[in-house]
C-alpha positions, 0 to 999 in steps of 0.5 A: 140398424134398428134400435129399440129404446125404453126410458122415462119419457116425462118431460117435466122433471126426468133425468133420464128424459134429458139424457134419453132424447138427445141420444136418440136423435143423434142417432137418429140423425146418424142414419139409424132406425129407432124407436122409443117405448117412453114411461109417463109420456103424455103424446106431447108434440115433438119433432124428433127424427124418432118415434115415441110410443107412451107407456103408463107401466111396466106391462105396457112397455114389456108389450111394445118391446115384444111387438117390435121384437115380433114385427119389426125385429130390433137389433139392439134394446138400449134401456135408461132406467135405474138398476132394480128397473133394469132388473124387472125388464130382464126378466121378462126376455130370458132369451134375447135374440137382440143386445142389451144396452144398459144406462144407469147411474149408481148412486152409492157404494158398494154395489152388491153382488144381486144387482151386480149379477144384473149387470153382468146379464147386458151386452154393454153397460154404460154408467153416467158418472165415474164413480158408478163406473168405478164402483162397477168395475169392482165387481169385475163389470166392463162398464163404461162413463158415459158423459152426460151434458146439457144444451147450452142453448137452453142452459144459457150462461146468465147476465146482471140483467137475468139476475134483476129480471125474475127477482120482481114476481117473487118479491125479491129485490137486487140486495135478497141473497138468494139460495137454491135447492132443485131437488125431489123430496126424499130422503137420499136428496137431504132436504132437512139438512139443507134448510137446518144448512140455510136457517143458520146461514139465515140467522145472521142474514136478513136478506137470505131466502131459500128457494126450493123447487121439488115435489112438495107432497111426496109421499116419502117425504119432509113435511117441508113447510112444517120444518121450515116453522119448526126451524124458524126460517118460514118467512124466508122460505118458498117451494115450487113445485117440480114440473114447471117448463125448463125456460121458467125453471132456468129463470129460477136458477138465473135470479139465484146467487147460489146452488145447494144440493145437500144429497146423501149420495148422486148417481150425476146430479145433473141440477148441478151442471144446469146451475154450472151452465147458467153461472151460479156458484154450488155447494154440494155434498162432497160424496159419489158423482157429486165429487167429481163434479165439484173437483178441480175447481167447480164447486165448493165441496161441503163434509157430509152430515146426516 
């Protein structure tokens, strides 16, 4: 069978990169045919048993895909992508001869009805969190959970000396209690309520510091370096820029004493697993994908505030 595959292919900083590429080699190794139309990838090395042919926009990947379509005749087209993503690629292929294969988070209820028509166009539809899958079947959708891991292996559960060893090219000591956030900046994410959430924890903690790792100059969002002046917590505060390589953002989770993710809504929250993996402790916002994470044990879940 040979299997077409469009995602965000940016190996610095994509959900759907760390979800898409260990799916496809397991297919890959399972003996099918498959090939990748990879949005922002930037032709860096690899040795997967599949192909990745880059993609800069939507024209470009609408191209591949009919290449494939003409000259290689695909069987299935799996598409990683979020809904309104998903949307634009359907219309380009009103009369499929291939199936479609959806994978999406769903970040909030309800799912309105436009989008749910969207889903109801796709062969299968799989959901990376219960509450997605939920929220889809509502609308009379079968969709499905499909659970998303990480390699522990790359996600290694810390030890004392991990916690020490980063501590030193920050300027942090043993005794710092260190919190942190991985999160982009945007207004779903709530970054502000997480640094008003730190500087009155900080008041009464001298030892306190916030480490955020995001996209600072996001256009659509906080000026975060303003409102950490504002909140009177920029002496204890630093940002690192989203994009670092995945053994220099696991150091930053294995020196942190715990996890913050103060989001309005998570279609998965995969930072969450990754703090999980290496041993910190998570605060999150008791909403969507992130209550099933945190239940039974695996978190401290926090009311929501705006």
């Amino acid at each position: 069978m040979k299997i077409a595959v469009i995602t965000d292919a940016d190996r610095h900083g994509s959900g759907y990169c760390n979800l898409a590429m260990p799916l496809c080699e397991g297919l890959a190794q399972k003996g099918y045919d498959v090939k990748m139309a990879g949005l922002s990838y930037k032709r860096e090395e690899h040795w997967f048993n599949f192909s990745i042919i880059p993609a800069a926009n939507l024209d470009e990947i609408v191209a591949i895909v009919r290449n494939l379509e003409n000259f290689w005749k695909f069987d299935v087209l799996v598409v990683a992508l979020d809904i309104h993503w998903q949307e634009k690629i359907l219309r380009q292929f009103p009369n499929m001869q291939f199936k479609y294969v959806g994978i999406m988070p769903i970040e909030a209820d309800p799912l309105c009805v436009s989008w749910a028509m969207v889903l109801m166009q796709m062969n299968k539809v799989f959901i990376i969190s219960q509450f997605g899958a939920d929220e889809a079947q509502k609308q009379g959708i079968d969709a499905e959970h499909i659970l998303i891991g990480i390699d522990p292996e790359k996600w290694k559960f810390r030890t004392p000396e991990d916690r020490t060893a980063g501590r030193g090219i920050f300027g942090y000591t043993d005794e710092h209690f260190v919190v942190l956030t991985v999160a982009d900046n945007q207004e779903r994410k709530n970054l502000a309520k997480g640094m008003e959430i730190f500087a009155e924890f900080a008041e009464s903690r001298e030892d306190a510091r916030y480490i955020l790792v995001t996209r600072e100059h996001q256009f659509v969002g906080w000026k975060l370096q303003d409102y950490a002046q504002e909140l009177g917590m920029i002496s204890k505060f630093m940002v690192l820029e989203r994009g670092m390589t995945q053994e220099a953002l696991w150091e930053v989770y294995a020196m942190s004493d715990v996890f913050l993710l103060p989001s309005k809504a998570e279609g998965l929250g995969l930072p969450i697993l990754e703090s999980m993996a290496v041993g910190i402790p998570v605060i999150g916002t008791d909403c969507t994908a992130i209550h099933e994470l945190l239940t039974e044990g695996g978190g401290y879940p926090m009311e929501y505030y705006e």
